[in-house]
CHARMM internal coordinates of N, CA and C (Angstrom, degrees):
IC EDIT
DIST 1 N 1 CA 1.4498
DIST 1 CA 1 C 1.5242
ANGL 1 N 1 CA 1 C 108.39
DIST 1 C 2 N 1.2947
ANGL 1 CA 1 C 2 N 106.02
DIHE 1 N 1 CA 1 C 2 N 130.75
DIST 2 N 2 CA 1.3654
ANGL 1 C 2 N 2 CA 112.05
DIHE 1 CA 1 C 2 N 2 CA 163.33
DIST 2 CA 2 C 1.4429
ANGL 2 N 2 CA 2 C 126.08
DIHE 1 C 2 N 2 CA 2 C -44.71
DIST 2 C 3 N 1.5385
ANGL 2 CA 2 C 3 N 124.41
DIHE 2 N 2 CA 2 C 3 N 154.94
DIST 3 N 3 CA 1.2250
ANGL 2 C 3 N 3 CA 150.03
DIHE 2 CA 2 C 3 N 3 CA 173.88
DIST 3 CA 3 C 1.4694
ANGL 3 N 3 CA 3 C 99.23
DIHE 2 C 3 N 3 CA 3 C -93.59
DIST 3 C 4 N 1.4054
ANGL 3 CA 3 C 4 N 113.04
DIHE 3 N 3 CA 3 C 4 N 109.07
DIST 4 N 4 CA 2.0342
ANGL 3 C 4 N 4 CA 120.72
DIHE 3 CA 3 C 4 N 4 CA 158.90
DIST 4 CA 4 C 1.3611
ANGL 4 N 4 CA 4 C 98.53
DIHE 3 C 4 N 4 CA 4 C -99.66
DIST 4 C 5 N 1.7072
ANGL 4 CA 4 C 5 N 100.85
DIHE 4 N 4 CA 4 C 5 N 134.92
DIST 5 N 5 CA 1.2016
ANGL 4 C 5 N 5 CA 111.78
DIHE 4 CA 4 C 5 N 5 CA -179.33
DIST 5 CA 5 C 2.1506
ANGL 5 N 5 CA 5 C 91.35
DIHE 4 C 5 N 5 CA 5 C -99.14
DIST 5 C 6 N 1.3510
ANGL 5 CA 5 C 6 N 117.73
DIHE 5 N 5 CA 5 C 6 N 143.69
DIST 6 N 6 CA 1.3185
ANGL 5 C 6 N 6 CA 111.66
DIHE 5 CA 5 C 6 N 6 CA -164.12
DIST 6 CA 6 C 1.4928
ANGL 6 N 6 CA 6 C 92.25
DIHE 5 C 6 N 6 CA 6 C -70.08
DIST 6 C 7 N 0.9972
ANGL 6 CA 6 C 7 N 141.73
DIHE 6 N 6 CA 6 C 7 N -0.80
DIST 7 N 7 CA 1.9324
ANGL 6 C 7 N 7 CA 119.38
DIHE 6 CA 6 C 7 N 7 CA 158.26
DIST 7 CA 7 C 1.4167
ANGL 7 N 7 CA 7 C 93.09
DIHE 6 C 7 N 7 CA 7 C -76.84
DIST 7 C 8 N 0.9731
ANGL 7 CA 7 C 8 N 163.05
DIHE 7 N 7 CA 7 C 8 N -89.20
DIST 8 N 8 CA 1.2975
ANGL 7 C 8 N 8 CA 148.91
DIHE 7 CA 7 C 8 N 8 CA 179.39
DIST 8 CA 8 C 1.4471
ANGL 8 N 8 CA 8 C 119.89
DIHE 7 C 8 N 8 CA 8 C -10.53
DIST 8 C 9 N 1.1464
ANGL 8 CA 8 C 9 N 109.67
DIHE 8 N 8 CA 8 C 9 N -44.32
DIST 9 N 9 CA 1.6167
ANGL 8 C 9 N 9 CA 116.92
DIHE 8 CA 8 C 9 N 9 CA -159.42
DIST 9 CA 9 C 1.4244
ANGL 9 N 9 CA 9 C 90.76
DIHE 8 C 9 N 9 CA 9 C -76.72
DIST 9 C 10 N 1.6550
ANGL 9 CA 9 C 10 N 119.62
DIHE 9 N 9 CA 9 C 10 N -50.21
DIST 10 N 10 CA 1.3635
ANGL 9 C 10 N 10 CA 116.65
DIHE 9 CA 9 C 10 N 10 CA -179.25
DIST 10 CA 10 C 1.2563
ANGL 10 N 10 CA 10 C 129.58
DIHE 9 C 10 N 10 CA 10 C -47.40
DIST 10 C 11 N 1.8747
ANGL 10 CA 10 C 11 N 105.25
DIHE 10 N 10 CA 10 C 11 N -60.74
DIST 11 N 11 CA 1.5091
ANGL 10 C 11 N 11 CA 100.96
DIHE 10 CA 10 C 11 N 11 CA 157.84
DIST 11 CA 11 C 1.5650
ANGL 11 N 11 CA 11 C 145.39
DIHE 10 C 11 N 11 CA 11 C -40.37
DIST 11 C 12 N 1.3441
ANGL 11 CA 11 C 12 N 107.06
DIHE 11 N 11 CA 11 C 12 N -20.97
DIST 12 N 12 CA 1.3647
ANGL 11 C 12 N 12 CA 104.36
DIHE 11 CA 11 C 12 N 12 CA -163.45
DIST 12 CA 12 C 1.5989
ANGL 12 N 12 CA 12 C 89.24
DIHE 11 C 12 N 12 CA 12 C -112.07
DIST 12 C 13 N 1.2926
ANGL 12 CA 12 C 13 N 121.88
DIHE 12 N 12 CA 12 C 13 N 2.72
DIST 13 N 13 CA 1.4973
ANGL 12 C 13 N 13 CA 118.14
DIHE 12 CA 12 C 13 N 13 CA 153.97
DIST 13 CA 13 C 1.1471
ANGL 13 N 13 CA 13 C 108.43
DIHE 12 C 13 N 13 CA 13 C -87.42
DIST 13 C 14 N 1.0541
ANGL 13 CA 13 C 14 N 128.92
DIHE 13 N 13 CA 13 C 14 N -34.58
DIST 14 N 14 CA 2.0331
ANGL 13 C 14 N 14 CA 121.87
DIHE 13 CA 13 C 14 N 14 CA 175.04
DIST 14 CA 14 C 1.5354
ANGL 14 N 14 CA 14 C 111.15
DIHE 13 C 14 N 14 CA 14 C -59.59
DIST 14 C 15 N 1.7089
ANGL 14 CA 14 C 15 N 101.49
DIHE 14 N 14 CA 14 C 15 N -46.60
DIST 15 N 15 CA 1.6038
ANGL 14 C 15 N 15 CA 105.49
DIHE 14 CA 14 C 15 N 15 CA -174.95
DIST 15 CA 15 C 1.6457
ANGL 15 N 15 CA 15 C 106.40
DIHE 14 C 15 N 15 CA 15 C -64.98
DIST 15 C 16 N 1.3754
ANGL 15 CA 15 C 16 N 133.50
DIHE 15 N 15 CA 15 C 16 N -22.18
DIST 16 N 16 CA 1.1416
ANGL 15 C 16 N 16 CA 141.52
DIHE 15 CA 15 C 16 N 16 CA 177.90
DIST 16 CA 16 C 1.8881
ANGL 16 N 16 CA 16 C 117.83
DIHE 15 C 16 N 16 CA 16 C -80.65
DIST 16 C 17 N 1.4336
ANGL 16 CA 16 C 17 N 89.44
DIHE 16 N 16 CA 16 C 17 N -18.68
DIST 17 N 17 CA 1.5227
ANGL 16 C 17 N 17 CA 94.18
DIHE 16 CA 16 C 17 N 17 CA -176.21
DIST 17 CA 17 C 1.4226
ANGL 17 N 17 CA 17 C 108.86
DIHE 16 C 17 N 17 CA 17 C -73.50
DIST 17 C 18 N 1.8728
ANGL 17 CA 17 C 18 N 99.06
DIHE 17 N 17 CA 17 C 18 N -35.32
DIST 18 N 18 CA 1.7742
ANGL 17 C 18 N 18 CA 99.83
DIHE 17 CA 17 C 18 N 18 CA -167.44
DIST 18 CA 18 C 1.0776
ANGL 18 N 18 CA 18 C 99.76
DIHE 17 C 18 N 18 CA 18 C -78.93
DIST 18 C 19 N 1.2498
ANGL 18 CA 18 C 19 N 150.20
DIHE 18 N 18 CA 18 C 19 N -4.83
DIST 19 N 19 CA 1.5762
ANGL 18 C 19 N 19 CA 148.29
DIHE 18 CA 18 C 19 N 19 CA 140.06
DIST 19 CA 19 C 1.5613
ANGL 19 N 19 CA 19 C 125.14
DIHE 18 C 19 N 19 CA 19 C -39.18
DIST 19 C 20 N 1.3839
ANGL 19 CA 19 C 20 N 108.22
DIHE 19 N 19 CA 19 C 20 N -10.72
DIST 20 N 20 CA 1.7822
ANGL 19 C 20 N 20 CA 105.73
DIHE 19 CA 19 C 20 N 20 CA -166.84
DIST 20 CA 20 C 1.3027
ANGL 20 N 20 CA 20 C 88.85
DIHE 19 C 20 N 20 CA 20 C -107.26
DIST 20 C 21 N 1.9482
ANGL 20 CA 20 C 21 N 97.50
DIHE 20 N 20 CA 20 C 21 N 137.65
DIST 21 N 21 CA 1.5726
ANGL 20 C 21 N 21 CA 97.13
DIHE 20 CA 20 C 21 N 21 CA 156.56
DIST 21 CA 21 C 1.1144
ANGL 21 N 21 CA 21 C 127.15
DIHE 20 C 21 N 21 CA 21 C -128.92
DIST 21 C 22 N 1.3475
ANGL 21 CA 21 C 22 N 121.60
DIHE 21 N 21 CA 21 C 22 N 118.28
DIST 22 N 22 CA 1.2159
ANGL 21 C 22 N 22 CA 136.83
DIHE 21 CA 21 C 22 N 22 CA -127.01
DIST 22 CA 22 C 1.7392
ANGL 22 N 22 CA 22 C 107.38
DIHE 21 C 22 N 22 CA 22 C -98.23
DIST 22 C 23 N 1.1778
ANGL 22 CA 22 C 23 N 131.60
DIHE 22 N 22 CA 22 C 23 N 120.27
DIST 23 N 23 CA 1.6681
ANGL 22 C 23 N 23 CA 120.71
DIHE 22 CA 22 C 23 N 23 CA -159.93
DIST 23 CA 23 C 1.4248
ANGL 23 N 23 CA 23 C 119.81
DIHE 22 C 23 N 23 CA 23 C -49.35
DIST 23 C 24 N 0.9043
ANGL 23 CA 23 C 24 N 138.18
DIHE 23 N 23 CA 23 C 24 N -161.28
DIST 24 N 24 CA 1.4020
ANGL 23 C 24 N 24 CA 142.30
DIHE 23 CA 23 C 24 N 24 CA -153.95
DIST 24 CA 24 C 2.1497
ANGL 24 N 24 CA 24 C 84.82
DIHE 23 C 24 N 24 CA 24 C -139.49
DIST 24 C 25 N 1.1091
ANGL 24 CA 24 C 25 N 76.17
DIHE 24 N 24 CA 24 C 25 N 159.97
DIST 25 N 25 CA 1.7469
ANGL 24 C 25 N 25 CA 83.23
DIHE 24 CA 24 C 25 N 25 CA -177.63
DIST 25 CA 25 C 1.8631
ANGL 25 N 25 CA 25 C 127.15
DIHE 24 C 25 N 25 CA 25 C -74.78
DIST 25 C 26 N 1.8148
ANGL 25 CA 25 C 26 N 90.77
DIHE 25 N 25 CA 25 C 26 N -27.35
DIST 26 N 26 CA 1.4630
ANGL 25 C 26 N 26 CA 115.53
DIHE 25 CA 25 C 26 N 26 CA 161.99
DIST 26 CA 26 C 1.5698
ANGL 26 N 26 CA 26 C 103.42
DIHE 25 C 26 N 26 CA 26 C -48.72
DIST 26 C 27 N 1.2809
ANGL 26 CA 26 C 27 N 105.65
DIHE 26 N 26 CA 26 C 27 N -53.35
DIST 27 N 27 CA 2.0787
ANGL 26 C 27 N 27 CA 112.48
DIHE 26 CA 26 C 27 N 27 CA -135.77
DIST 27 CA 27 C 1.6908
ANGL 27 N 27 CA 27 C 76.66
DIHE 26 C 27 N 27 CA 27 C -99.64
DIST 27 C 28 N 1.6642
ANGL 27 CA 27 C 28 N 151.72
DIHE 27 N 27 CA 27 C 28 N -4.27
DIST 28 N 28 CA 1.1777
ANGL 27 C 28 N 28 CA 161.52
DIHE 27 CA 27 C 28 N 28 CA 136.80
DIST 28 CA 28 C 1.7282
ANGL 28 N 28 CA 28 C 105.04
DIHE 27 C 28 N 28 CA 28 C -43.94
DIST 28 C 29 N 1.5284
ANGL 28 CA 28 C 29 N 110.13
DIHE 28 N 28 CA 28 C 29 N -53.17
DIST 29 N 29 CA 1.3742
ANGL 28 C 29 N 29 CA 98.79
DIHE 28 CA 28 C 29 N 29 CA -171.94
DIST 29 CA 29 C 1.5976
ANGL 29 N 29 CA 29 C 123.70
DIHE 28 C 29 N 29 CA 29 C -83.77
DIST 29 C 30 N 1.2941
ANGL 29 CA 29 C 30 N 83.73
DIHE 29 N 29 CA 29 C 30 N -36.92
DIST 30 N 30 CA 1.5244
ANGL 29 C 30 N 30 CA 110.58
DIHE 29 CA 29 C 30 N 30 CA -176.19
DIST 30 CA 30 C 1.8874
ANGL 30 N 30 CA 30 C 113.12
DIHE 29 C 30 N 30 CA 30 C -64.98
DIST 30 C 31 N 1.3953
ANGL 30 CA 30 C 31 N 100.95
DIHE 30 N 30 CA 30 C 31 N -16.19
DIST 31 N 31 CA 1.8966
ANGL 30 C 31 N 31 CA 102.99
DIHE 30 CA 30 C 31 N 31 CA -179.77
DIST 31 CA 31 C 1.7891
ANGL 31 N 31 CA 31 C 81.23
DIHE 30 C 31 N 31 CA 31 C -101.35
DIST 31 C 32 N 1.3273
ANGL 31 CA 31 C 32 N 124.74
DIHE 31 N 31 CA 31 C 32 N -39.84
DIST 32 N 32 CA 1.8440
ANGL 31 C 32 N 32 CA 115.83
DIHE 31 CA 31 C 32 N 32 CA -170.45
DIST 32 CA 32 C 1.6017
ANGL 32 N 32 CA 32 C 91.75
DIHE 31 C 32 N 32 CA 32 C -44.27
DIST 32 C 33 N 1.4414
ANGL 32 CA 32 C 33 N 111.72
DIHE 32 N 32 CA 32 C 33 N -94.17
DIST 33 N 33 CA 1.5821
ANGL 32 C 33 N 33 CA 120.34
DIHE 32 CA 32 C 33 N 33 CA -173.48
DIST 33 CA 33 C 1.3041
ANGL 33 N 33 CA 33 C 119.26
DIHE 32 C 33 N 33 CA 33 C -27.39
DIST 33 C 34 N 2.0316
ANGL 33 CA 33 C 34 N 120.76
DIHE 33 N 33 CA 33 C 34 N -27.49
DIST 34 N 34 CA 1.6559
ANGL 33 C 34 N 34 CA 95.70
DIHE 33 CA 33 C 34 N 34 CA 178.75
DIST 34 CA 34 C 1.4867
ANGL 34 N 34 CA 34 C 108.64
DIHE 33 C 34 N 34 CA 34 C -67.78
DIST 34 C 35 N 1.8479
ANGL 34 CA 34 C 35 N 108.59
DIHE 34 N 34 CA 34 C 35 N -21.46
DIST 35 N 35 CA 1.8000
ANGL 34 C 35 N 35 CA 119.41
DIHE 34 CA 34 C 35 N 35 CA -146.42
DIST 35 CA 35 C 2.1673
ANGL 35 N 35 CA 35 C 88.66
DIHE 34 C 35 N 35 CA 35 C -59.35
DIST 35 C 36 N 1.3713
ANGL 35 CA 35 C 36 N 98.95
DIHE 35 N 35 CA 35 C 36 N -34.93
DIST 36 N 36 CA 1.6463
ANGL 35 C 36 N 36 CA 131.34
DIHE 35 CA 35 C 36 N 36 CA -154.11
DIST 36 CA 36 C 1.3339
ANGL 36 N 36 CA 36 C 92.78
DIHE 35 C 36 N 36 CA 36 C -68.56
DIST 36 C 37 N 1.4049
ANGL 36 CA 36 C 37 N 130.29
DIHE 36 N 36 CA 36 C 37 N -38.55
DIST 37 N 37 CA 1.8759
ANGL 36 C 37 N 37 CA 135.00
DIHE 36 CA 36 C 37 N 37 CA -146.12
DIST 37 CA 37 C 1.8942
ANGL 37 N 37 CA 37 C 69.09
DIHE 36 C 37 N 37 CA 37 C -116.46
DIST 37 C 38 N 1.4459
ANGL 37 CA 37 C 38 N 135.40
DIHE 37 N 37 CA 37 C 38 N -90.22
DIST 38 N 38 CA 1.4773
ANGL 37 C 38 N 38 CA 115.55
DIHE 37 CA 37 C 38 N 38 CA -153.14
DIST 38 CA 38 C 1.8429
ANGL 38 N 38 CA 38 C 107.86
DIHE 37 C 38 N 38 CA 38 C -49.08
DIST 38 C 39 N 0.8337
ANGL 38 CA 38 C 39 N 106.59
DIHE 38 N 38 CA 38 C 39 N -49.27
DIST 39 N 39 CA 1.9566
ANGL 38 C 39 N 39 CA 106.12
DIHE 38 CA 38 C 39 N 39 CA 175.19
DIST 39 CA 39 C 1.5918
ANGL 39 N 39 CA 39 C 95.50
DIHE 38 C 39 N 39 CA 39 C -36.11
DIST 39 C 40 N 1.3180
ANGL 39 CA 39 C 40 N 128.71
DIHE 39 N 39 CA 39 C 40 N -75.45
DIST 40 N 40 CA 0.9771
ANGL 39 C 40 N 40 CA 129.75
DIHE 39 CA 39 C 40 N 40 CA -136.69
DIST 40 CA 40 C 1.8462
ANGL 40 N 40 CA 40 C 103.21
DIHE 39 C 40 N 40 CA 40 C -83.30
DIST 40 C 41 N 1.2483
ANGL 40 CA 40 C 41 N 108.04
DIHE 40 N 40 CA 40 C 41 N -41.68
DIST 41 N 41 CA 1.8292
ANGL 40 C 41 N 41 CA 110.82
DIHE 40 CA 40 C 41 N 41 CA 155.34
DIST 41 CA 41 C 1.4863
ANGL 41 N 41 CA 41 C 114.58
DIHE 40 C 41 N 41 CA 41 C -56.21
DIST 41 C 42 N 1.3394
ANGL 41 CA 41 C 42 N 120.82
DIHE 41 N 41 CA 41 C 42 N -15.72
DIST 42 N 42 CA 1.6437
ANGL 41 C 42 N 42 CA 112.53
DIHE 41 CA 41 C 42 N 42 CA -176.33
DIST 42 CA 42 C 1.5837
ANGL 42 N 42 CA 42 C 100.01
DIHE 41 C 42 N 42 CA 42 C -94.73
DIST 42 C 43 N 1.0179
ANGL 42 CA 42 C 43 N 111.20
DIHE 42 N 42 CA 42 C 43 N -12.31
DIST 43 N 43 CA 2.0155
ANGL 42 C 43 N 43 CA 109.77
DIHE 42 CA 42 C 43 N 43 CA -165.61
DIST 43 CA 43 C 1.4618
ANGL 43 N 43 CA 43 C 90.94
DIHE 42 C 43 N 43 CA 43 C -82.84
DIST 43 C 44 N 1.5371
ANGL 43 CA 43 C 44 N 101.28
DIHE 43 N 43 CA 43 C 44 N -57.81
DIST 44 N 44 CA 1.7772
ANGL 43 C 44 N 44 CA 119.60
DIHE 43 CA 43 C 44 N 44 CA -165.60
DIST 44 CA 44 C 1.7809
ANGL 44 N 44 CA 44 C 99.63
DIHE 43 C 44 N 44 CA 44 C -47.63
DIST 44 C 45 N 1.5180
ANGL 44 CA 44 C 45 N 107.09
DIHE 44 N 44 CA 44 C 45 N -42.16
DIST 45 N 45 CA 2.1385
ANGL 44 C 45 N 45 CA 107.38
DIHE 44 CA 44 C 45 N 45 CA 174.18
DIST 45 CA 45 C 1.1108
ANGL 45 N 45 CA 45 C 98.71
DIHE 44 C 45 N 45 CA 45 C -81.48
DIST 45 C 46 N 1.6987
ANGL 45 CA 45 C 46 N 152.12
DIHE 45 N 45 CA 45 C 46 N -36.61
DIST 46 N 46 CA 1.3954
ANGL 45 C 46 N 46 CA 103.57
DIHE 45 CA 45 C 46 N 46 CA 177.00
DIST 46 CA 46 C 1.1323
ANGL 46 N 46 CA 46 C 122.51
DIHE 45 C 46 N 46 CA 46 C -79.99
DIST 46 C 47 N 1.4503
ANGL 46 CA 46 C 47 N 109.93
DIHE 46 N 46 CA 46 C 47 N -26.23
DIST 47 N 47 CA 2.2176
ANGL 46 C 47 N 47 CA 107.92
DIHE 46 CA 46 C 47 N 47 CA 174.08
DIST 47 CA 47 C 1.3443
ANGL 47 N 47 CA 47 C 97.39
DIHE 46 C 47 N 47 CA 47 C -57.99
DIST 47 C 48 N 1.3097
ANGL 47 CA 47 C 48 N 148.42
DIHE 47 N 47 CA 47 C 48 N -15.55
DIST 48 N 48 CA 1.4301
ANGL 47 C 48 N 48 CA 117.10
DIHE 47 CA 47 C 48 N 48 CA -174.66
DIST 48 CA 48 C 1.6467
ANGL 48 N 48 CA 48 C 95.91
DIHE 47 C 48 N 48 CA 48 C -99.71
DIST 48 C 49 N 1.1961
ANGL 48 CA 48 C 49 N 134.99
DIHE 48 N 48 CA 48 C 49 N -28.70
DIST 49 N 49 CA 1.2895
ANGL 48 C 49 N 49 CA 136.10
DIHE 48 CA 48 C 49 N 49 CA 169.74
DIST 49 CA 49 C 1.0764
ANGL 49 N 49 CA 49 C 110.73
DIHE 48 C 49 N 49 CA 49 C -62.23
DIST 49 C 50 N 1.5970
ANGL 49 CA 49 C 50 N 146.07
DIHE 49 N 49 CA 49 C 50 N -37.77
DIST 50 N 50 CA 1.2188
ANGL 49 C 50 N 50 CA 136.73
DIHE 49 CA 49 C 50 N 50 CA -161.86
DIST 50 CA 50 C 1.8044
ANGL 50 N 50 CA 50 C 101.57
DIHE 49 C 50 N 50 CA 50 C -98.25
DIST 50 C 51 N 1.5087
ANGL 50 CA 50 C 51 N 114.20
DIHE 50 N 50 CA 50 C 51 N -26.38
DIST 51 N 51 CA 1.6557
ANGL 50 C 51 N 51 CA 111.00
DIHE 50 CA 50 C 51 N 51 CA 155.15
DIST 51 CA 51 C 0.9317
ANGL 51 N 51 CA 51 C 114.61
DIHE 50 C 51 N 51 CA 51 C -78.73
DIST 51 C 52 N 1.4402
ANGL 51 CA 51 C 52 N 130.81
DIHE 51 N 51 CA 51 C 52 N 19.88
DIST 52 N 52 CA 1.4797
ANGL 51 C 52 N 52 CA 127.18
DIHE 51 CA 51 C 52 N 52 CA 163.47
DIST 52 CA 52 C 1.3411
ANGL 52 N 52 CA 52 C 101.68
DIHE 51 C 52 N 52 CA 52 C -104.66
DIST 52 C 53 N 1.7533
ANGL 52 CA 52 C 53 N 121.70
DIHE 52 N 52 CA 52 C 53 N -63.15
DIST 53 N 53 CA 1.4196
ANGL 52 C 53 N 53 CA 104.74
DIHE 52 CA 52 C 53 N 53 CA 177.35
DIST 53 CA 53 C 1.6387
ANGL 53 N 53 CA 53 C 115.93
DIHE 52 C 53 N 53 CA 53 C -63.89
DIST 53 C 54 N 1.0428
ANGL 53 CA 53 C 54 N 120.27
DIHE 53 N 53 CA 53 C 54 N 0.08
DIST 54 N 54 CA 1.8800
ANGL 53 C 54 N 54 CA 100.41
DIHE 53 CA 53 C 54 N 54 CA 164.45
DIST 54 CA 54 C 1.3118
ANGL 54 N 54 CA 54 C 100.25
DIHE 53 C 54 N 54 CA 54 C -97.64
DIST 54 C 55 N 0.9818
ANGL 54 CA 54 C 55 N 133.36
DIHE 54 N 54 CA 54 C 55 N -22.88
DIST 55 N 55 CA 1.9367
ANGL 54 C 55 N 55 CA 108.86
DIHE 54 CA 54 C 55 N 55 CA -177.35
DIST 55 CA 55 C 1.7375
ANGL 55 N 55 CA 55 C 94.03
DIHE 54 C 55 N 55 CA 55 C -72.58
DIST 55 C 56 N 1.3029
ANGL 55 CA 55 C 56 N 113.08
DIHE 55 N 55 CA 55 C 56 N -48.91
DIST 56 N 56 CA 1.5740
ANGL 55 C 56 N 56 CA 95.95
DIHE 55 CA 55 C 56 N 56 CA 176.72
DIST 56 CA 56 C 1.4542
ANGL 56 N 56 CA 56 C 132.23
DIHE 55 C 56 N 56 CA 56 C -42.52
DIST 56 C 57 N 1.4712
ANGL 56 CA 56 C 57 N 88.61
DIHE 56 N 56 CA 56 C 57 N -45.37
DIST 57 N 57 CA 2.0415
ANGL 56 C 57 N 57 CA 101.64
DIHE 56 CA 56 C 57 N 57 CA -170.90
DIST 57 CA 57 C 1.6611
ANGL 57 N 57 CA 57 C 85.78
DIHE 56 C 57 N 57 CA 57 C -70.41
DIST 57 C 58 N 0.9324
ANGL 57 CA 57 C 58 N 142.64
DIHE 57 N 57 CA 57 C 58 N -50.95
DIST 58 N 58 CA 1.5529
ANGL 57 C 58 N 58 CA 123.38
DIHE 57 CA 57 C 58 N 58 CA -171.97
DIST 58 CA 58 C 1.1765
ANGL 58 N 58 CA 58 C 114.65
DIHE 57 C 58 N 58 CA 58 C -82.59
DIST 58 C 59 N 1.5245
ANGL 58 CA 58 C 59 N 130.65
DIHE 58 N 58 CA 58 C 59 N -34.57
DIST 59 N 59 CA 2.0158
ANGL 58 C 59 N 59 CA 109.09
DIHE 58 CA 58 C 59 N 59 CA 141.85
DIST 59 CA 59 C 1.3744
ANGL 59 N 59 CA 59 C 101.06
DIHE 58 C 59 N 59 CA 59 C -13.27
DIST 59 C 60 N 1.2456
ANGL 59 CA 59 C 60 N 101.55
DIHE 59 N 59 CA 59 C 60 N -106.41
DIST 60 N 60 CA 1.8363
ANGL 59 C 60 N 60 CA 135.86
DIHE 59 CA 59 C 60 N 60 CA -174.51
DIST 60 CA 60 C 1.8011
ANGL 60 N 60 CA 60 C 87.70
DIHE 59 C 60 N 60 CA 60 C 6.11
DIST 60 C 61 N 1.3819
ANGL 60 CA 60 C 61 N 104.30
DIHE 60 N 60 CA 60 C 61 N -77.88
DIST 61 N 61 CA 1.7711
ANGL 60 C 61 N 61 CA 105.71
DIHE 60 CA 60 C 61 N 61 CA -151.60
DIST 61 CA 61 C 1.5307
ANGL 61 N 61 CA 61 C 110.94
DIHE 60 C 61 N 61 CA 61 C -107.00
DIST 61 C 62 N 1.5095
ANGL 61 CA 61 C 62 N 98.56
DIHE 61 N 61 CA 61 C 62 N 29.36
DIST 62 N 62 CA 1.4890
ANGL 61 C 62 N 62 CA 92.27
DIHE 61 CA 61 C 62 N 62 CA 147.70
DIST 62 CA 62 C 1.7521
ANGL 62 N 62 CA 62 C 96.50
DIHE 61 C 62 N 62 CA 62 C 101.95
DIST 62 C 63 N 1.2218
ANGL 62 CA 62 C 63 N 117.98
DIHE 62 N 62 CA 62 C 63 N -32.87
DIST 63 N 63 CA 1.4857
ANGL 62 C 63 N 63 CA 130.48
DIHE 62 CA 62 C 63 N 63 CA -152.06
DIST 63 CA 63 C 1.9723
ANGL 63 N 63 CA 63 C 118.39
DIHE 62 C 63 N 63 CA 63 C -56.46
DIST 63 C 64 N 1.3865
ANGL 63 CA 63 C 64 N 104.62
DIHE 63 N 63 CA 63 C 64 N -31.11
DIST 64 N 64 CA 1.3169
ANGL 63 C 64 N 64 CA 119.82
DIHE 63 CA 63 C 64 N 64 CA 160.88
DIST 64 CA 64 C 1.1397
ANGL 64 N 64 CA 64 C 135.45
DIHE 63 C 64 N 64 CA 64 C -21.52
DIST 64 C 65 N 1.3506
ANGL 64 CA 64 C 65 N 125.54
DIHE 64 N 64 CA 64 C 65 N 129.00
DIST 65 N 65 CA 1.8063
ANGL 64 C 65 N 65 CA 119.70
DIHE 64 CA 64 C 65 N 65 CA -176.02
DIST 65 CA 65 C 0.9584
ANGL 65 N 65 CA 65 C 96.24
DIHE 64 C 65 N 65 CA 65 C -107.26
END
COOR INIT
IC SEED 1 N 1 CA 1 C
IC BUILD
């Protein structure tokens, strides 16, 4: 493997930078709010799953009022 001397290393991080394309502020908001709607649909399925496995586990052992 080659030896980069860090002026090298720098350049070929600049030349790599003009390669990135970086989102638009729309397609920034618009992926925030889905992160916001799946989070908030994933909480709403495990609270109904986890009041499902406790009404069971207290079926099971009797625990029920």
């Amino acid at each position: 493997m080659a030896k980069t001397t860090p002026g090298q290393f720098v350049r070929q991080v600049r030349q790599e930078m003009t390669k990135v394309t970086w989102p638009t502020r729309k397609e920034t908001t618009v992926s925030t709010i889905m992160v916001f709607i799946m989070v908030f649909l994933a909480s709403v399925f495990f609270l109904a799953v986890d009041g499902i496995f406790a009404w069971g586990v207290r079926m099971i052992f009797g625990l029920g009022s």
